[in-house]
N, C-alpha and C positions, 0 to 999 in steps of 0.2 A: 770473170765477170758474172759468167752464168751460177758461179758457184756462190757469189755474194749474194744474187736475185734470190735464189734457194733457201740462201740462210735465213734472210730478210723475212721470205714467205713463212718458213720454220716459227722464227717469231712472233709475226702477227699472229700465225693457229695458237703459237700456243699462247698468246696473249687472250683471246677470245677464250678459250678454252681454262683457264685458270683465272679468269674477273670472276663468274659469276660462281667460282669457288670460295673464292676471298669476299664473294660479295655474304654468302652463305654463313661462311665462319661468323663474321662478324654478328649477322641476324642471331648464332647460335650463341651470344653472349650475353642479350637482352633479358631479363628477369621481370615476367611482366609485376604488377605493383598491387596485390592484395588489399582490398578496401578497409579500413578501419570498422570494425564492430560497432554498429550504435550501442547507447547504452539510455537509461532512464534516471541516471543517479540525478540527485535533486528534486527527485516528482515525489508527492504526498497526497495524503487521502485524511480527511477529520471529517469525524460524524460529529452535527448538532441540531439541536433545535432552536427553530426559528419561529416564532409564534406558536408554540407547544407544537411544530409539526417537526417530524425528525429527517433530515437531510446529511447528505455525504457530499464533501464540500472537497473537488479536487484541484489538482496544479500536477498537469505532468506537462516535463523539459524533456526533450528529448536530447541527447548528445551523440551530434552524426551527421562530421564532419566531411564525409563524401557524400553525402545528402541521399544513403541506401531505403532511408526510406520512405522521404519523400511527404504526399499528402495523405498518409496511414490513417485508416480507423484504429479509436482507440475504446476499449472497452474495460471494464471493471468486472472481475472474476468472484464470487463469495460462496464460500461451502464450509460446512459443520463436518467435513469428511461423508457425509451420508447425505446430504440433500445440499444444491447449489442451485446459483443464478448468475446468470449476466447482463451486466448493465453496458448498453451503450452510452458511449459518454460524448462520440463526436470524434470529430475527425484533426491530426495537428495541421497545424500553418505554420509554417519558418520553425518547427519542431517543438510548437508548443501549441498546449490548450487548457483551460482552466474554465470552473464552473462548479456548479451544483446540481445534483439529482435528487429526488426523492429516495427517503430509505426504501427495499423493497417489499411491496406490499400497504407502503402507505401512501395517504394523498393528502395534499391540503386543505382540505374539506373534515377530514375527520373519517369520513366514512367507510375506509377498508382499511384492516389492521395488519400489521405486520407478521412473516409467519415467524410463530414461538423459537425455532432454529435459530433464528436470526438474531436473537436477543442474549443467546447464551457464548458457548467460547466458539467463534469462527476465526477462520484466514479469509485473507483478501489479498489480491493480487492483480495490478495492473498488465493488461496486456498492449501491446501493440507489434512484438516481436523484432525489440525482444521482452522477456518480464520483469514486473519488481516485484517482490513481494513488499508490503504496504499492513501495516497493525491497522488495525479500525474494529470496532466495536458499539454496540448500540448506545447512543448518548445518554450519560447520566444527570439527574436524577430520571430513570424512567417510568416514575410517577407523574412526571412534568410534561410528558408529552407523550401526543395522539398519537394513536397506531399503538399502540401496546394492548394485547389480545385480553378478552374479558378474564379469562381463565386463570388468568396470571396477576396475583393479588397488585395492586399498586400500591402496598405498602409496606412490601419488599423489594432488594434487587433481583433483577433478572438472572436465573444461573449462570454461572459462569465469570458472572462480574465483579467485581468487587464491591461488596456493601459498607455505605460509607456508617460513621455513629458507631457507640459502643456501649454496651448495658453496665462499664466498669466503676464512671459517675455514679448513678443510680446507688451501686451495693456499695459504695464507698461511703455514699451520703447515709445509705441505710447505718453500715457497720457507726461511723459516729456518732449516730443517733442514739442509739443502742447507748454507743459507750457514756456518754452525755448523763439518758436517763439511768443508768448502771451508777455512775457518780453521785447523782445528785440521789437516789437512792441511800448509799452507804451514809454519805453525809447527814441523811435526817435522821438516820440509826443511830450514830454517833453523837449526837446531839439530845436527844431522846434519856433525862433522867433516869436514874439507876434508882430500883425499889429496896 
């Protein structure tokens, strides 16, 4: 009898003594769960003018689906590799925001002009982290619009850009002109009695 009571005892310790072993292993099988990366795909950036004044017209989505980042500020990055700026642009809601900023350095007034950097080959790049990089460039024609620095003829493009039109009409028009009077030339030659 005393030897059952023993055994019994035996069991219970080692029942106590072996749960919160078993309870352990188990904990040791769990793999917590890595949040998804946001990302920005779908977000864009277009420069234009709107009443000759030149603006940067954006739409950033955000994608981020464990909601990592929340009510983020988002900002617009711009550099020629040697000079830069940043534009605030606001902040997302439900992982979006959209809107307009002025180019940098101009104003709807007219009255301060954009710097010459800005007009030639830059990058731009959204942030909010994480990045997009985003193509944008000064609106063309930018002879059509304010903020374009005096120094810089308006009636060419700005470097870097690509210059619309081509001088090829012109010397075509020329060359058959040419050929035209070249014709009607020979022809009055020919015409023209023999002495």
């Amino acid at each position: 009898m005393l030897r059952n009571a023993i055994f019994a005892l035996g069991i219970a310790a080692a029942a106590v003594f072996v749960a919160p072993t078993t309870a352990l292993a188990a904990d040791d099988l769990y793999t917590p769960r890595t949040p998804t990366e946001p990302s920005l795909s779908g977000s864009s950036v277009m420069s234009q003018c709107i009443g000759s004044v030149p603006y940067i017209n954006y739409t950033v989505n955000a994608v981020d689906p464990d909601d990592v980042l929340g009510d983020a500020p988002v900002s617009l990055f711009i550099t020629d590799g040697t000079n830069s700026v940043t534009l605030a642009l606001g902040t997302l809601v439900n992982d979006h925001l959209s809107g307009s900023v002025l180019w940098p350095g101009a104003s709807a007034n007219g009255s301060t002009t954009a710097p010459a950097w800005t007009l030639g080959s830059i990058s731009a790049e959204l942030r909010v982290n994480p990045t997009l990089a985003v193509a944008l460039a000064y609106p063309q024609p930018a002879a059509s619009c304010m903020g374009v620095p005096a120094a810089l003829p308006l009636t060419e493009a700005p470097t870097g850009l690509a210059a619309t039109g081509s001088s090829v009409p012109l010397i075509a028009l020329g060359v058959g002109a040419a050929a035209v009077l070249g014709g009607g030339a020979l022809m009055l030659k020919r015409r023209q009695p023999k002495h």
